[in-house]
N, C-alpha and C positions, 0 to 999 in steps of 0.2 A: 255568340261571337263577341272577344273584345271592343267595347267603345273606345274610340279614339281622343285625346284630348278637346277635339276641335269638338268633335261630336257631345262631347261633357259640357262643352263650353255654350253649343247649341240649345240644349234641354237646360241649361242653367237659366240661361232669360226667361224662359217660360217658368222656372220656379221662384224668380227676383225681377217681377216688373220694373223697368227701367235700369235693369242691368247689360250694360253693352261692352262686352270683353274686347280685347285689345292685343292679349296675349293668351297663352294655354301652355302646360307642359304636365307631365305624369307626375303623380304623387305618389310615396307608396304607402302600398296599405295592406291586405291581407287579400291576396289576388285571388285566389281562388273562391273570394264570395265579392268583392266590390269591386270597380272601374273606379277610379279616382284622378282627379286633373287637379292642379292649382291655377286660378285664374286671376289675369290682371286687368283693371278697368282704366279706364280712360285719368282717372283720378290719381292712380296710385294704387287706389283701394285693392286689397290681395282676400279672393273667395274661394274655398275648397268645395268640390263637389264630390259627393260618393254617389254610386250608384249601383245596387245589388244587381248578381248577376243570378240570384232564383231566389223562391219563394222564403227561405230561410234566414237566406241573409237581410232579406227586406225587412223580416221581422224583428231581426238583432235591432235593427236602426228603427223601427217604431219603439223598441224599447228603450234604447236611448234616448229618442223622443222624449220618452216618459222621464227618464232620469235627468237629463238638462231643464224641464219643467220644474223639477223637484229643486233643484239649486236656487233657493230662492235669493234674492239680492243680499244678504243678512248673511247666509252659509258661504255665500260666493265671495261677500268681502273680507272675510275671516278667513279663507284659503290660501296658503303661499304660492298659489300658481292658477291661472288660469283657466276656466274650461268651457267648451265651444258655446256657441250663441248661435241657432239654427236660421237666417235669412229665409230660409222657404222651401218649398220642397212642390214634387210634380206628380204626379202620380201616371203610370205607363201599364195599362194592365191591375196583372197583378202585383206590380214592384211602383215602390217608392223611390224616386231620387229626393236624395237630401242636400243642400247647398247652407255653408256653415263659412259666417264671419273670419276670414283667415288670423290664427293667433300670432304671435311673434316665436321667431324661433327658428329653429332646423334640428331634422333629424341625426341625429350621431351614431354609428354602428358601435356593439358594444365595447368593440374595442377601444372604440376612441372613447366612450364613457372611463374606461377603468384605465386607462392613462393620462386622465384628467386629471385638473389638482384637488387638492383635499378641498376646497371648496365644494367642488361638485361632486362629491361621494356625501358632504354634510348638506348638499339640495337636494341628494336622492332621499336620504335617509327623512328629510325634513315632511318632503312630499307625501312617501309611503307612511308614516306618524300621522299625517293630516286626512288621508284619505281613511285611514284605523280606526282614527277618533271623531268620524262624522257623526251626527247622530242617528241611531237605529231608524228613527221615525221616519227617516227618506224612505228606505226599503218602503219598510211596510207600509206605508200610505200610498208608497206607486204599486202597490202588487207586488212586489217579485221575490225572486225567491230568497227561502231565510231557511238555516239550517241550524241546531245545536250543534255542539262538538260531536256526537252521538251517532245523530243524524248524518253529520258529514263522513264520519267515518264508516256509517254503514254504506251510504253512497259510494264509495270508491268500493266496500266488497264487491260489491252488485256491479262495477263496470270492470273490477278484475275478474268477476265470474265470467261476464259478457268477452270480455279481450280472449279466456283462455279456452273456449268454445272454438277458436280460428283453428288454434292449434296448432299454432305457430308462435307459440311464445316459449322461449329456453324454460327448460326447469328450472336451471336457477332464480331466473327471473322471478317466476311465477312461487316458489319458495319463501323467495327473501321478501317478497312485497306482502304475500301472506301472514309471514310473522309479525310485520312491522303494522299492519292492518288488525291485528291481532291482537298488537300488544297496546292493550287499553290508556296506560301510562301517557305513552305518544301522544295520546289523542288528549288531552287535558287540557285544554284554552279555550278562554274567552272570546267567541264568537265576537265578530264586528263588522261593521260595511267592509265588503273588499272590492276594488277593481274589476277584477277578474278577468280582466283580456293585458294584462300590464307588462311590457316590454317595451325594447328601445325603439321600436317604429312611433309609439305612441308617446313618447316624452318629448316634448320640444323644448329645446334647449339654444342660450343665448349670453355667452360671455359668462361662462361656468355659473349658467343661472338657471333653473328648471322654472322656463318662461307658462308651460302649458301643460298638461295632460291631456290626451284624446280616447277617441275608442271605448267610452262609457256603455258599451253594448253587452255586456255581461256581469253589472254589477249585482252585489246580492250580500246578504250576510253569511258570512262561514267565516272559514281558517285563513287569520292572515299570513301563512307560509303560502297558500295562492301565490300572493304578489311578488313573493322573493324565489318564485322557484326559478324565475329568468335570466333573474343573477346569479344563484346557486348554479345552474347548466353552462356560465360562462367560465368558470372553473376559474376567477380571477377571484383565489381565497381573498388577498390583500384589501380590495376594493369592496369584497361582502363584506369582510370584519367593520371595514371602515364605516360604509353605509348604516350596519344594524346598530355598529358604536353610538350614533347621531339618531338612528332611529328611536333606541331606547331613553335618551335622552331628553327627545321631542315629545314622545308616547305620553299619555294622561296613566295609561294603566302599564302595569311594568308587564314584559312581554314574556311570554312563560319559556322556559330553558331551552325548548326540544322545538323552539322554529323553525331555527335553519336545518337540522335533521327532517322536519317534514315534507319542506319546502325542497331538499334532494330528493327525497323520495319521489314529490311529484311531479319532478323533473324528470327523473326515469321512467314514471309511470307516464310522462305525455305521450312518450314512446309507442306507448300500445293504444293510448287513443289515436294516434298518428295510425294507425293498423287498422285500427279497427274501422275507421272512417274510409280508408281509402279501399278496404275491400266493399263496403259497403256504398260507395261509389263506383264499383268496378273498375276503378284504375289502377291497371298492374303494375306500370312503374312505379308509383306511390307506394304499393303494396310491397314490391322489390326492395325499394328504395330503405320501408321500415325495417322489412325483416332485415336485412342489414344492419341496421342501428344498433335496432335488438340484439342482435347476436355479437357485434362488437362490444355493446355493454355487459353482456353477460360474459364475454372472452375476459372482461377487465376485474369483473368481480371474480373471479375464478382465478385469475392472477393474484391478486389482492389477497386473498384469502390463503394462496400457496404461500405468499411473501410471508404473511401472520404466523402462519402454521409455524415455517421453517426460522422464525427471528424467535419464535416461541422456545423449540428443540433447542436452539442455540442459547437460549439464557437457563433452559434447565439445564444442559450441559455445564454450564460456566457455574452454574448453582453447587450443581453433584460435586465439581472440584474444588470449589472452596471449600462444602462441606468435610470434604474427603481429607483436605489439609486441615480444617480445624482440628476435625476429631485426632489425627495423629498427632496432634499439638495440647491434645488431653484435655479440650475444650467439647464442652459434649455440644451437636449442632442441633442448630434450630429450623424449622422447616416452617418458612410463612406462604400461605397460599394466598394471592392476588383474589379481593372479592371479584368475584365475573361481575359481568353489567346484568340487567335483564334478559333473562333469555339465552342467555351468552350459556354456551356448553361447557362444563365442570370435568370433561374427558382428557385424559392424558392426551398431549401432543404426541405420545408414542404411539397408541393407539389408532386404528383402521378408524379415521373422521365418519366416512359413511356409515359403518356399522354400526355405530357405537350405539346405544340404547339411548334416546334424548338429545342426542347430537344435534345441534342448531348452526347449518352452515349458512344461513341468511341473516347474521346479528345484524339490527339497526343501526349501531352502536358507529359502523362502516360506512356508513351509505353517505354520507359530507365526502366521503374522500374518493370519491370514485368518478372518475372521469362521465361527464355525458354530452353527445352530440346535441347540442342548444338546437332547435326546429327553428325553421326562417318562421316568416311572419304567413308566408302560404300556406304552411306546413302545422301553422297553430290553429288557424281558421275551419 
């Protein structure tokens, strides 16, 4: 059963001796694993509490325990923003309530991020650089987890294997993410700390200023396309250029070509985690809700790909006529073939796509341009 603010406010004293609220209202957070309030005291003072609603999400927030531990004063004053400072915590069972020093700031939906001004696309970009170039030693001295490039990429086979067991993921889907998993290339960057829970719930924001980060409960070493795939799903190209423009900028190490390509990818791919969790929760609207997703994603790359095909015919057509007038013109024509990308199929656009012997209708090459349903913040959790 949902905790109610008041009732957050309640278990809050008990985690902050001589703490006496005043006020209470909801915070948001990722609801389908925390209850969260914002709480006011007598002083002014402003106190966030979360509180897991089962044994898993209790665990994310001991992990974070661990990770705000690791922020030592040294790393914390070298960071362009903020991050929480734990007041106390209560323990209820088997779950922990955590109550956390309130930061400055307010949440912004991402639309209001990407109609921000260019300041605040150069404090996204600044923040995601700063959390890139932490030093590895956090991870690994708290435990958790660390992945090579290698690694990472075998891990998402293994959860698309997992996802297409439902059996309920479109073919194309499950084609194109194969390729792209596949195709070794892709996978080529420099592991680093990432975030790894990093969306607009979690940025607190203050006079186009990235006041705070929150939500350190899945930090780890891997791929920083992680952190961009939230932006990439918001489909607001202008605001991604801008962001990774300042990112690359900020970065210690220059950021390897195909991030935002992966970071689409794993936009589309939350999609089937959103699946696979929710049948695995038994809840059918959830389950409803994704094959839905899924299926309008896969409507749009099937679009997308008709669009290719048929702007393709039409430039070979426009080719064959020019050719057609040169040669009458007693200029003998030249025929230049466009390198494909990787992967990419070498087959005439005249030719049956499906048959074709080596036909690749999942190119990578696409997958930035493809519309995806961005998942709320419940829906990530």
């Amino acid at each position: 059963m949902r905790r109610t603010p008041l009732e957050l406010a309640a278990i809050a004293t008990a985690a902050v001796p001589g703490l006496a609220p005043t006020a209470a209202a909801y915070s948001p957070d990722d609801d389908a694993d925390f209850d969260s309030a914002l709480l006011l005291d007598a002083e002014g003072k402003r106190w966030r509490v979360r509180s897991p609603r089962h044994p898993e999400a209790s665990a994310r927030l001991e992990t974070e325990f661990m990770v705000l531990r690791a922020f030592a004063p040294a790393i914390r004053a070298e960071l362009p923003f903020h991050v929480p400072t734990i007041a106390g915590t209560v323990q209820q069972g088997a779950l922990t309530t955590f109550v956390y020093a309130h930061l400055q700031g307010s949440v912004l939906s991402i639309e209001e991020l990407s109609a921000g001004s260019p300041d605040l696309a150069r404090e996204v970009g600044t923040a995601l650089a700063a959390i890139h170039d932490l030093p590895l030693t956090l991870v690994i001295n708290a435990d958790l987890p660390s992945y090579s490039a290698n690694e990472f990429r075998q891990r998402k086979l293994n959860e698309l294997d997992q996802a297409a067991t439902t059996g309920k993921i479109p073919a194309t889907l499950l084609r194109r993410w194969e390729h792209a998993l596949e195709d070794v290339a892709l996978w080529r960057f420099n592991p680093s700390v990432v975030h790894g829970d990093l969306h607009e719930d979690n940025l607190m924001v203050q006079d186009d200023t990235v006041t705070a980060l929150t939500g350190w409960t899945d930090v780890r070493i891997g791929d920083p396309a992680d952190d961009f795939a939230w932006l990439v799903a918001s489909n607001e190209a202008s605001f991604v250029e801008a962001v990774l423009t300042h990112y690359t900028q900020a970065r210690r190490d220059v950021p390897d070509a195909h991030l935002l390509r992966r970071a689409a990818l794993l936009a589309e791919f939350a999609l089937a985690q959103y699946l696979v969790k929710a049948m695995a929760a038994g809840h059918r609207s959830m389950t409803a809700e994704a094959e839905s997703m899924l299926q309008s994603l896969a409507d749009d790359i099937d679009d997308s790909m008709r669009r290719d095909e048929e702007a393709a015919k039409a430039a070979e057509h426009e080719a064959a006529l020019r050719g057609a007038s040169d040669s009458s013109a007693g200029v003998p024509a030249v025929s230049v073939a466009a390198i494909p990308d990787a992967g990419k199929s070498t087959a005439s656009p005249d030719s049956d796509a499906s048959t074709t012997p080596g036909y690749d209708d999942t190119s990578t090459a696409a997958i930035s341009v493809v519309s995806v349903t961005p998942l709320s913040a419940a829906e990530r959790s």
